[in-house]
N, C-alpha and C positions, 0 to 999 in steps of 0.2 A: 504494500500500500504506500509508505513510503517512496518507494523506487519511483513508483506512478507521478506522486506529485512531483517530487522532486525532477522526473524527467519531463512534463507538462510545463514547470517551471522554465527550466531550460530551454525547451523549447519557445514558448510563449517569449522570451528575452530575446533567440535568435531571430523570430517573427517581426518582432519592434524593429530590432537592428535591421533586418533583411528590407523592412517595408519605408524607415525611412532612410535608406539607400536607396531602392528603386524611387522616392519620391521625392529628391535633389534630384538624381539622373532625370526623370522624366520634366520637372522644371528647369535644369540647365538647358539639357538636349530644345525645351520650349522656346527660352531665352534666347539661346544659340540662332535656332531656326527662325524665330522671329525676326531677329538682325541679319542674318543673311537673306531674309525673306523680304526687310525694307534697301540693306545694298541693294540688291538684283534687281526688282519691280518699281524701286519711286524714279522719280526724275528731280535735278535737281535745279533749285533755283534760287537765288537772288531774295534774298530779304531785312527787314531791319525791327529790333526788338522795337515795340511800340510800347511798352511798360510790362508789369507783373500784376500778380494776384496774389495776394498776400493772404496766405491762410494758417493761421497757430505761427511755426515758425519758420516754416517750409515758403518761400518764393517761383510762383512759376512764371515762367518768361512767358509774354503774348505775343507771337510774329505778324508783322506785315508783309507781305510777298505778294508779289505778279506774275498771275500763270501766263504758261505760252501764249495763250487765247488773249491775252490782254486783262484779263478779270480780278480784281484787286481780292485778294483774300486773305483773313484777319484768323487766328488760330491759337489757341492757346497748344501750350504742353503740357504733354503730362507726366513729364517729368521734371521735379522740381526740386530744389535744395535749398541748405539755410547759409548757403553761401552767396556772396553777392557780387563774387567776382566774374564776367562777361554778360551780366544782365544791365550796364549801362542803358539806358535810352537812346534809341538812335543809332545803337551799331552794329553794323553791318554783320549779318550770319549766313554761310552758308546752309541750305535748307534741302531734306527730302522729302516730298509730296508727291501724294498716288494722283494720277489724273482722273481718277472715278470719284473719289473723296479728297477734293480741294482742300476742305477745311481741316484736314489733317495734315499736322508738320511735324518734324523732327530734327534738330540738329545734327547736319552730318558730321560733325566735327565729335559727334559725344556717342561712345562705344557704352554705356551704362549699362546695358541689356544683356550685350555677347558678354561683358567683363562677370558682370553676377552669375549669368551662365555658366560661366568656365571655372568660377568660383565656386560655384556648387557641385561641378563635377569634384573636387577634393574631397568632401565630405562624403557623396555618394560614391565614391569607390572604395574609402578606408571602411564606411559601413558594411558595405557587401563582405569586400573581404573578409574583413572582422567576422561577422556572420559565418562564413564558408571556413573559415580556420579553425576560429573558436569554438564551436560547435559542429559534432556531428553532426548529420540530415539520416533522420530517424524515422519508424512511424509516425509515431508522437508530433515531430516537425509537420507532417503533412497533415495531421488531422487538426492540430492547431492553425496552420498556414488555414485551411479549407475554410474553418466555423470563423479566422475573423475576417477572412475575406469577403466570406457570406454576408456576416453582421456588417463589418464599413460598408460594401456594395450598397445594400440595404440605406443603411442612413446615410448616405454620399445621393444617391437616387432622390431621398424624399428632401433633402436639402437643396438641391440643385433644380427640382423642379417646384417645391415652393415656389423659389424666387423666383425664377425666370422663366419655368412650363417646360414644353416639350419643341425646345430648338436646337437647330444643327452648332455647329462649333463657330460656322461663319455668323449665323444669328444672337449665339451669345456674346461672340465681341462686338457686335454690332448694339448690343444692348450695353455690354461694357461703357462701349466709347462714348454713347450715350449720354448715360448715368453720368462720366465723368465734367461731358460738355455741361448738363444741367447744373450742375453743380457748381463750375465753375460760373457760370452766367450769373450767378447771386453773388458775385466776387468783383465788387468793380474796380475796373486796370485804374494803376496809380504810376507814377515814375517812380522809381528805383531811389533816387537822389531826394524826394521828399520823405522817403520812410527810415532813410538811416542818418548819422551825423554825415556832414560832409566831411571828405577823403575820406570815408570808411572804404567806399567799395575800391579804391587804388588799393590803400593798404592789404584790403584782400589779395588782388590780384595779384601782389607780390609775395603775400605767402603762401600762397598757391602756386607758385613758381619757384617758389624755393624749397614747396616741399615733392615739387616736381621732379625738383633737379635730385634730390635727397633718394625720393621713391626708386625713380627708373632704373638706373643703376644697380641697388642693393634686390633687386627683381631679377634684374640683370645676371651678376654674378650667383644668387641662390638659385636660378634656372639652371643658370652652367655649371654648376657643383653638381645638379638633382641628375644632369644630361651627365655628365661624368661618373655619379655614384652607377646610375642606369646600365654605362656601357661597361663600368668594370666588373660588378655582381651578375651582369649577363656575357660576360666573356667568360667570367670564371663558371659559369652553370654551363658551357656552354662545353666546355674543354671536358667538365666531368660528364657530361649526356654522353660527349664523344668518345669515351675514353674512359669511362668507370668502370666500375663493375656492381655487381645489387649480391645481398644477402639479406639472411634473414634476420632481426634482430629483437629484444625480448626488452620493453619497456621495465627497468628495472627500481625506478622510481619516479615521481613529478617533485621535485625541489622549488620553493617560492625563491622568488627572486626579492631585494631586501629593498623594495622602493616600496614609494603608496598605494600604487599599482594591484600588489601581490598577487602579480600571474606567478603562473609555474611553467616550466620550464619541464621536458622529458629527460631523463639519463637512461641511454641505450646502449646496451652490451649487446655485442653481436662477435662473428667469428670471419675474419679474414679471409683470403686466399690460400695464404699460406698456414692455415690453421692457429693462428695466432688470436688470443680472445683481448677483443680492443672493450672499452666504453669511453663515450663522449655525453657532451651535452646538448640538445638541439637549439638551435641559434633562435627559434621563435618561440616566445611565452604566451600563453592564454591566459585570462581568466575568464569563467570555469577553465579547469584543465582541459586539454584536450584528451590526453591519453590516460589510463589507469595502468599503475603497475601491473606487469601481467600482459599488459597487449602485445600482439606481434606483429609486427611491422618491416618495413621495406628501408633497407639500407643503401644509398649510393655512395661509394667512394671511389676515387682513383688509387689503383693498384699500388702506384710506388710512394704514398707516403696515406695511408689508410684514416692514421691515426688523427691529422687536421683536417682532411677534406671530408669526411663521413657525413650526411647529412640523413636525415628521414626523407625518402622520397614520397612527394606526393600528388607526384603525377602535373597533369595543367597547372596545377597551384602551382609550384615551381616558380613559370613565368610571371605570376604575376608582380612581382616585388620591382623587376628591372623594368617590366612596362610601363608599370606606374610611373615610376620614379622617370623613363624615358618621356611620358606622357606630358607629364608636369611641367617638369623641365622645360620644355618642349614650349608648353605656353607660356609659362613664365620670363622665358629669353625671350619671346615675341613680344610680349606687353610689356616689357621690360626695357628692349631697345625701340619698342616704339614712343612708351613717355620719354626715355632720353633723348630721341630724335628732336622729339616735340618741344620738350622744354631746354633746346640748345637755341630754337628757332622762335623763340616765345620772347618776345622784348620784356625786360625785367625794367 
């Protein structure tokens, strides 16, 4: 009876972690797609902040722009900050707008969207994994995964159709964009320079630039360290896939590691090539454990030095440590050396 709860528990832990994994991933990947969805599809144009809306402490800019047609169109954002730096009156911004819906704009200049996007993809993978490591996948995990997927479905359903009924996806952001245009329209535009002290918003824009020049860089080199850690722990798995050899090995205890943490860590006796009886320690800790003394398991090492290279093989997991880490990287050296770019060419 014990065992029961106790593995229900576990499970139900792994389900959390699993579900908000998948639910970063599937708002990044939204994020993402959004932004490359206003690159690809707007056209761009010519416009000049006409003032803000001032709501609590958030600022959102209001654009004036002239589409190709000649047609003058007035737009708020809906994206907005408590910063006051590029929301001057009067200056000049470049603009993306759909030619189906005019009265929608965005700054091309402002990555906000892909950036939270990509942001979240960090958290949605270290959960997954998390998940996939730290825990077995069990019955238990599946009958737990089923009843609370049943039950969210369930109350995601009667919540979602509450509000807004029975529309397509295109219909809900269209009700979105809506709501937010309303809402905005009880907001009357003001200039910028009568809602702060004067020189406030220079001062901004210079610390904003200085924390620009700060930023980029320190993105910059943690990308290329994350890009470095990536290729070297995926050379070295790389050399042992080619070049090891597997045995069998015998979890011979889980030892806590002495942080706040208090995962545990496997120690694995196993027996050589050469009939030599090694034990190590395995380089990944869980909490819960992953392993119980007693279990049997799969050993990789290379042949000519057994005793440092031995690892628990566990198959796809394997890769995932240097992908991540290549992933990362990967975007970090991008937004990295793209604010550097940015704030070399940014008048201070």
């Amino acid at each position: 009876m014990f065992d029961t709860i106790a593995s229900g528990m576990m499970a139900y832990q792994q389900f959390l972690m699993l579900a908000g994994g998948f639910i970063c991933l599937s708002l990044g990947i939204l994020l993402v797609g959004n932004e490359v969805y206003w690159r690809l599809r707007a056209i761009h144009v010519a416009g000049i902040i006409a003032g803000v809306r001032h709501k609590g402490n958030v600022f959102y800019p209001v654009y004036r722009y002239q589409m190709p047609t000649g047609e003058v169109q007035e737009a708020t954002s809906n994206i907005g900050s408590a910063g006051l730096a590029g929301k001057e009156t009067g200056r000049m911004v470049p603009l993306l707008v759909f030619t189906d819906t005019p009265n929608e704009a965005r700054a091309s200049g402002s990555w906000a969207f892909g950036a939270v996007g990509l942001i979240l993809l960090l958290p949605a993978a270290w959960l997954i994994y998390a998940a996939l490591t730290r825990y077995a996948i069990t019955q238990m995990t599946i009958y737990v995964a089923t009843a609370m997927l049943c039950y969210s479905g369930m109350k995601l359903h009667r919540i979602l159709f509450a509000k807004t009924g029975n529309l397509s996806l295109k219909g809900w952001k269209a009700a979105m964009r809506q709501r937010h245009e309303q809402e905005m329209q009880g907001i009357p535009v003001q200039r910028i320079e009568d809602l702060v002290p004067p020189g406030s918003t220079q001062k901004m824009a210079a610390r904003q630039a200085k924390n620009m020049r700060l930023a980029g860089p320190l993105l910059l080199i943690g990308g290329l360290l994350m890009i470095w850690g990536g290729v070297h722990i995926g050379t070295s798995l790389a050399e042992l896939l080619q070049y090891g050899v597997t045995a069998k090995g015998q979890v011979v205890a889980m030892q806590s590691r002495a942080s706040a943490s208090g995962d545990y860590y496997a120690v694995v006796a196993f027996t050589d090539a050469s009939g030599t009886q090694r034990q190590f320690e395995d380089s990944i800790s869980t909490n819960p454990p992953e392993f119980q003394a007693g279990d049997i398991v799969t050993v990789l090492y290379l042949p000519h030095d057994p005793q440092h290279s031995a690892m628990i093989d566990r198959g796809t997991a394997n890769y995932l440590g240097p992908v991540l880490l290549l992933l990362f990287g990967t975007v970090f050296s991008i937004v990295g050396g793209v604010m550097t770019r940015r704030s070399r060419h940014r008048p201070t």
